[in-house]
DSSP file (Angstrom, degrees, kcal/mol; ACC not computed):
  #  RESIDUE AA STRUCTURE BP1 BP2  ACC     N-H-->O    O-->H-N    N-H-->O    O-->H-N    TCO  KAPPA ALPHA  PHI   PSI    X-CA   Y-CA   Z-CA
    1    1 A X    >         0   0    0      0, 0.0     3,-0.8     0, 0.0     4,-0.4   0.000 360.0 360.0 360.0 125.3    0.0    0.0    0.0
    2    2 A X  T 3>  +     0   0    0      1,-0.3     4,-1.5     3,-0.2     5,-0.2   0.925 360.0  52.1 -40.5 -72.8    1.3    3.3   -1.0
    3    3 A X  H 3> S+     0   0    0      2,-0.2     4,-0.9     3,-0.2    -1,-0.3   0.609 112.9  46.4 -69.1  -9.1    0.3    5.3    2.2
    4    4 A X  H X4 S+     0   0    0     -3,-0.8     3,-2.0     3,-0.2     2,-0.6   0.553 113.0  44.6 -73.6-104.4    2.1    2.7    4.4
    5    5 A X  H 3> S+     0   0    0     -4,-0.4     4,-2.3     1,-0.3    -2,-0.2   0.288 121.5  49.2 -35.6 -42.7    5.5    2.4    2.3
    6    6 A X  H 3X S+     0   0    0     -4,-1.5     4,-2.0    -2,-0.6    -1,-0.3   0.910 115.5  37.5 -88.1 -40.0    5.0    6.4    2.4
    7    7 A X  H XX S+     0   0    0     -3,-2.0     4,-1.9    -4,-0.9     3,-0.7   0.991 114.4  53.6 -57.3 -72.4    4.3    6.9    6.2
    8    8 A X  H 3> S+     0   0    0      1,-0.2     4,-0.9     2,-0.2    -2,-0.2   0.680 108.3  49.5 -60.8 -26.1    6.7    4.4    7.2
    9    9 A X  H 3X S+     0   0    0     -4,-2.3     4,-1.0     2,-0.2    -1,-0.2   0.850 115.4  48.2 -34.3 -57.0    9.5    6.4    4.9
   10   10 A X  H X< S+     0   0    0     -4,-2.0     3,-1.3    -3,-0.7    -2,-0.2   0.996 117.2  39.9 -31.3 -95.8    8.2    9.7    6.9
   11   11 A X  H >< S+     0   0    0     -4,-1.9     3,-1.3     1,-0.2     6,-0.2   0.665 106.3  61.0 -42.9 -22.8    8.4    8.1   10.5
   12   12 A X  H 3< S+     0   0    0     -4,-0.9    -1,-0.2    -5,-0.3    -2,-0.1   0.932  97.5  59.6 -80.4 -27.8   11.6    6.1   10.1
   13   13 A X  T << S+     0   0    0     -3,-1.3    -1,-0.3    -4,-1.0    -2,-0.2   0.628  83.8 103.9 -68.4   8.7   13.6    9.5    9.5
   14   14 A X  S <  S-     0   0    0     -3,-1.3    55,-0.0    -4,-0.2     0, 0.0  -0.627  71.1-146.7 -76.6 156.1   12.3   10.6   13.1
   15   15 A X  S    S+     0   0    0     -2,-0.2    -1,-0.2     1,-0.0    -2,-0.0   0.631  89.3  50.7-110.8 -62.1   15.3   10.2   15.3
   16   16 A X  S    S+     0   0    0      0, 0.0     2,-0.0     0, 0.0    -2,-0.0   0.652  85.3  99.4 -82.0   0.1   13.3    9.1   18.5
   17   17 A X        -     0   0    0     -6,-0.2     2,-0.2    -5,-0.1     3,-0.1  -0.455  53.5-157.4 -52.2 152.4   11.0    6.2   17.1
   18   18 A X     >  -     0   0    0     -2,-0.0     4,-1.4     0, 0.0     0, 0.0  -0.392  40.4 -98.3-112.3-167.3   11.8    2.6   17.5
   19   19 A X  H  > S+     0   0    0      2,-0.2     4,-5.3    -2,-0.2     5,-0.2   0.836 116.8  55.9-107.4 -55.9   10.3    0.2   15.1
   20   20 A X  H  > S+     0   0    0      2,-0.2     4,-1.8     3,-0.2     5,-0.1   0.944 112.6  43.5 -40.8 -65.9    7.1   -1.1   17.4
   21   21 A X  H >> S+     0   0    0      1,-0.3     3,-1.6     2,-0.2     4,-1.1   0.989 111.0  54.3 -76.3 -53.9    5.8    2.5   17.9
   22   22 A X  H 3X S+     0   0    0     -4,-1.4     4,-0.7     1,-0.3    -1,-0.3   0.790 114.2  40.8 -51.1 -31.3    6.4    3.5   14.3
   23   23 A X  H 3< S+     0   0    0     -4,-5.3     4,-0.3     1,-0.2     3,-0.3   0.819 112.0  57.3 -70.9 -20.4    4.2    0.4   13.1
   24   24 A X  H XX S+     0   0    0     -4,-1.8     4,-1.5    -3,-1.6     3,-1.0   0.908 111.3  39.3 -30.3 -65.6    2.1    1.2   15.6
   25   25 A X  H 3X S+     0   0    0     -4,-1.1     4,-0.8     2,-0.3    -2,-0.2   0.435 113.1  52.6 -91.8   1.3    1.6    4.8   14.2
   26   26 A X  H 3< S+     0   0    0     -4,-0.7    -1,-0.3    -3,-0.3    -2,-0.2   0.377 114.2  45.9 -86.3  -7.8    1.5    3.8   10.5
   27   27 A X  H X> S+     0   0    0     -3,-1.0     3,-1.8    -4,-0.3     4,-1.2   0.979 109.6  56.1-100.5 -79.3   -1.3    1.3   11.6
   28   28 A X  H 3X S+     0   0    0     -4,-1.5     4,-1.0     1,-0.4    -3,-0.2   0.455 112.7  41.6-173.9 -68.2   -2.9    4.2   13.6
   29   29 A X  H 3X S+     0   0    0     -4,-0.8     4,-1.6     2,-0.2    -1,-0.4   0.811 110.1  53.4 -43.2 -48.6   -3.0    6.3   10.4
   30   30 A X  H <4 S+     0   0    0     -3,-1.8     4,-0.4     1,-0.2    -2,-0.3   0.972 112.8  45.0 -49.9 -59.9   -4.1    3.7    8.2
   31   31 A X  H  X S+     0   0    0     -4,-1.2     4,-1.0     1,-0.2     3,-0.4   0.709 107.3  61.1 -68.1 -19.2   -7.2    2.9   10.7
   32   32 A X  H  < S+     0   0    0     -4,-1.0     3,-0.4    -5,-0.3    -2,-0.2   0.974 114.5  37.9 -68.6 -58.9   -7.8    6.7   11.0
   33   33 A X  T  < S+     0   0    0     -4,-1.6    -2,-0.2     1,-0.1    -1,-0.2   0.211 115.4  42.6  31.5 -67.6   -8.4    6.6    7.4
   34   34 A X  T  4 S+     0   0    0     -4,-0.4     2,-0.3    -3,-0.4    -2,-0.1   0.265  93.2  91.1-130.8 -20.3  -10.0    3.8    6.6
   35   35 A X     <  -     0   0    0     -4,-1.0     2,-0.2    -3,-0.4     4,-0.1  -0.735  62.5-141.9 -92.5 156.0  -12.9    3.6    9.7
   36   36 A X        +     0   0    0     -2,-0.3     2,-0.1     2,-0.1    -2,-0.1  -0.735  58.1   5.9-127.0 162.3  -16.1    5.2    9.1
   37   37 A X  S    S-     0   0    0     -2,-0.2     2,-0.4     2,-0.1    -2,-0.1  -0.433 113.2  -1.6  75.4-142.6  -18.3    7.2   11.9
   38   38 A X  S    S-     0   0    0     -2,-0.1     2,-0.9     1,-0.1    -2,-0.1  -0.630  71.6-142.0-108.9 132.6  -16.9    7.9   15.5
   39   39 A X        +     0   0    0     -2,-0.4     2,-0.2    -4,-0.1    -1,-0.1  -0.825  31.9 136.3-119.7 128.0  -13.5    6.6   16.4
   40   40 A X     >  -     0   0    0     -2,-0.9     4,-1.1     1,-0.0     0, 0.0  -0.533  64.1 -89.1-130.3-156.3  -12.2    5.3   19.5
   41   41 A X  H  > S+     0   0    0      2,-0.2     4,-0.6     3,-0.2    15,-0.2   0.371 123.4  52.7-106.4 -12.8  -10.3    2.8   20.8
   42   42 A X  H  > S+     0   0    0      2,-0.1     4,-2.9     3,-0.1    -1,-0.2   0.852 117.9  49.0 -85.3 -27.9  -13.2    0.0   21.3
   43   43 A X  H  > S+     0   0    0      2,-0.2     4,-1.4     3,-0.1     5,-0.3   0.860 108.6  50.5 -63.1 -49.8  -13.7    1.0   17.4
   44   44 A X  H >X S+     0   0    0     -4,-1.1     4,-2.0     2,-0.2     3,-1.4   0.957 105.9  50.6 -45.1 -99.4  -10.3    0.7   16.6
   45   45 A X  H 3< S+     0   0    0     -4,-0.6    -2,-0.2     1,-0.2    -1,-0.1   0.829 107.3  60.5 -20.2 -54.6   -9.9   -2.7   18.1
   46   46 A X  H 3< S+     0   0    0     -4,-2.9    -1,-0.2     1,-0.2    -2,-0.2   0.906 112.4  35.1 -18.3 -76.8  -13.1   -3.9   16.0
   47   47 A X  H << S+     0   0    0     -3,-1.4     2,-0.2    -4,-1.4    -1,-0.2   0.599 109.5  85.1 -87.1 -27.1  -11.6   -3.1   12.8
   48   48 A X     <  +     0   0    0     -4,-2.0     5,-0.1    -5,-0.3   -21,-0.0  -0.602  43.8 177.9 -87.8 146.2   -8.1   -4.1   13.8
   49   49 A X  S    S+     0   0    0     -2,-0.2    -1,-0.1     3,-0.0     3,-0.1  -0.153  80.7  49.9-132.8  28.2   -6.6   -7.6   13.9
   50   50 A X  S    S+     0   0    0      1,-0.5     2,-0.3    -5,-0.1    -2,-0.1   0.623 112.9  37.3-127.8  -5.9   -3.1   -7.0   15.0
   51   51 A X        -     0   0    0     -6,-0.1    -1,-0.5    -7,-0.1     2,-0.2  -0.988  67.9-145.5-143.4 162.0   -3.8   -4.9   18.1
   52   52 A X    >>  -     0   0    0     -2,-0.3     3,-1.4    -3,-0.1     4,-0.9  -0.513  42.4 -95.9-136.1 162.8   -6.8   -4.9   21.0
   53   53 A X  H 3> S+     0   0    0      1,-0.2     4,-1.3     2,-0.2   -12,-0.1   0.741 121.3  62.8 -67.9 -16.9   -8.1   -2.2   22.6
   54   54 A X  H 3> S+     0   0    0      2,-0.2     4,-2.6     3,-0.1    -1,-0.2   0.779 106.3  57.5 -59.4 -44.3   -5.6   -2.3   26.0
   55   55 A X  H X> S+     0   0    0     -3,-1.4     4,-1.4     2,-0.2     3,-0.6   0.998 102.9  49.0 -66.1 -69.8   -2.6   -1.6   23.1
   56   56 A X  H 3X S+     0   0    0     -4,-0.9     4,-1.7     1,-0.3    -1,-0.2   0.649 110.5  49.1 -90.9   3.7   -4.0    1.4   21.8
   57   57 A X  H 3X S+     0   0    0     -4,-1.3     4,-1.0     2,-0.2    -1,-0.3   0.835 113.6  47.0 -48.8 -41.9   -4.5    3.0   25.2
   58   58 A X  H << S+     0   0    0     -4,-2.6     4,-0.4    -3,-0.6    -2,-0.2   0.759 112.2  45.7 -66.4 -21.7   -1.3    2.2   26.1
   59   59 A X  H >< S+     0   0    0     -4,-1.4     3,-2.5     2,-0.2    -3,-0.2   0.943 115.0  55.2 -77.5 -60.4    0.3    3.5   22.9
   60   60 A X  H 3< S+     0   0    0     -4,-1.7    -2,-0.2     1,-0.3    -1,-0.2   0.743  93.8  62.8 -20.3 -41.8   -2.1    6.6   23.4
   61   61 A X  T 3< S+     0   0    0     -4,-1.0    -1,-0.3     2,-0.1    -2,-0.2   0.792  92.4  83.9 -85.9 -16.8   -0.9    7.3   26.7
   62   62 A X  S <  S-     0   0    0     -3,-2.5     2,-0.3    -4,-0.4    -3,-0.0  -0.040  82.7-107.6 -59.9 173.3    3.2    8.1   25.1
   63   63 A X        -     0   0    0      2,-0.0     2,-0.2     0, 0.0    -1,-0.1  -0.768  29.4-166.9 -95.2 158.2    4.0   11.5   23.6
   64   64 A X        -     0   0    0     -2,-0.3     2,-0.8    -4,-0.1     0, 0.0  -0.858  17.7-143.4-143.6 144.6    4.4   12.0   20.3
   65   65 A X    >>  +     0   0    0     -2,-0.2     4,-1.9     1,-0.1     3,-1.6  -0.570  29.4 163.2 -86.4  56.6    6.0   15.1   18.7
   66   66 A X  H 3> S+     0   0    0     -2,-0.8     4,-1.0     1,-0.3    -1,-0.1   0.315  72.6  75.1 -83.3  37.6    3.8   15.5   15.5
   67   67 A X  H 3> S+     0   0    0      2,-0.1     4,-1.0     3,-0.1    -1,-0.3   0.672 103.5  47.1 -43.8 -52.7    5.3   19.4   15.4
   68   68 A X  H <> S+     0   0    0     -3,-1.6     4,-1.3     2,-0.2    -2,-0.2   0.936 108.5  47.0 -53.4 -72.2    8.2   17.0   14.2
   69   69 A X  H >X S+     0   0    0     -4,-1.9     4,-3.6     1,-0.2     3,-1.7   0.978 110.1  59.9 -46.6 -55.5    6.1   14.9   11.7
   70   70 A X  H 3X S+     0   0    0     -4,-1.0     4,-3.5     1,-0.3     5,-0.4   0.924 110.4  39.4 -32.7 -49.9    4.8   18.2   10.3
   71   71 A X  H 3X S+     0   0    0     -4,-1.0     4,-1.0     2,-0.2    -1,-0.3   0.885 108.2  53.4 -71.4 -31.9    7.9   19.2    9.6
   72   72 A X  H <X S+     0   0    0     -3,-1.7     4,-1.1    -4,-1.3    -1,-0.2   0.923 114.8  55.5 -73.6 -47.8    9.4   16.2    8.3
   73   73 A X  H >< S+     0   0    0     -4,-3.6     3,-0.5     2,-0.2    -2,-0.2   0.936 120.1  22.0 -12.0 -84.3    6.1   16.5    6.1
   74   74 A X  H 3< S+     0   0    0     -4,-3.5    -3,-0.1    -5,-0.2     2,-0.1   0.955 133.8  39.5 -86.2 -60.9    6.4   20.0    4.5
   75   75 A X  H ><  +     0   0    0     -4,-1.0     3,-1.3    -5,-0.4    -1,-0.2  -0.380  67.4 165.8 -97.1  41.0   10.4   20.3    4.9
   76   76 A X  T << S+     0   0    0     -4,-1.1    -1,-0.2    -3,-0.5    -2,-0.1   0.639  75.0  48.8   7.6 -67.4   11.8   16.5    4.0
   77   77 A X  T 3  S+     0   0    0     -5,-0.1    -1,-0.2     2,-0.1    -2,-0.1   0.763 104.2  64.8-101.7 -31.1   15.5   17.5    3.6
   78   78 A X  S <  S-     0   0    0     -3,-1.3     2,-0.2    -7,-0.2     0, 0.0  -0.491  73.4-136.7 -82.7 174.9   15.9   19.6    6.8
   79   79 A X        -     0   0    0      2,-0.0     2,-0.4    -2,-0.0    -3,-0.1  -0.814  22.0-175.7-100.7  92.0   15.8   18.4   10.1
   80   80 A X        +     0   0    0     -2,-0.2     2,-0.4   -12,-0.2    -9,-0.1  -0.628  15.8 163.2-107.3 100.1   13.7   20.8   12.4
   81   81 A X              0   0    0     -2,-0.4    -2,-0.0     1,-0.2     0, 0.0  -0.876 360.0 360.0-130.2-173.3   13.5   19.8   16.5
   82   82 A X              0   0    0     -2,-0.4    -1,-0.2     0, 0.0    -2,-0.0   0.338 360.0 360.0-170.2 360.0   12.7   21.3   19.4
């Protein structure tokens, strides 16, 4: 699928990802995406077969910097943190 291979391109140039949250957050996208009506986490889990609804709370509960993605977005070739 284009928007994984393209997402996972995106996330991997982040410096503080490991491999788990970035499939995590290319799955995350995907399901954002792809579910129709009101989305939560019991909704999620529905529609999902690799992860149950205890996973994306916990995943939830991390930071993530998308001030970072944005940038990796718009401005590819720099690297912008803060």
């Amino acid at each position: 699928m284009k928007v994984e291979a393209t997402l996972t391109t995106i996330l991997s140039k982040m410096p503080n990802l490991n491999k788990s949250r970035r499939d995590f957050l290319v799955h995350c996208f995907v399901m954002f995406l792809s579910v129709r009506g009101k989305i939560n986490f019991l909704s999620l889990s529905r529609h999902s077969y690799e992860y149950v609804e205890s996973s994306y709370r916990n995943h939830f509960d991390m930071n993530f910097d998308f001030s970072s993605l944005n940038s990796f977005l718009f401005y590819p070739q720099e690297v912008v943190t803060m």
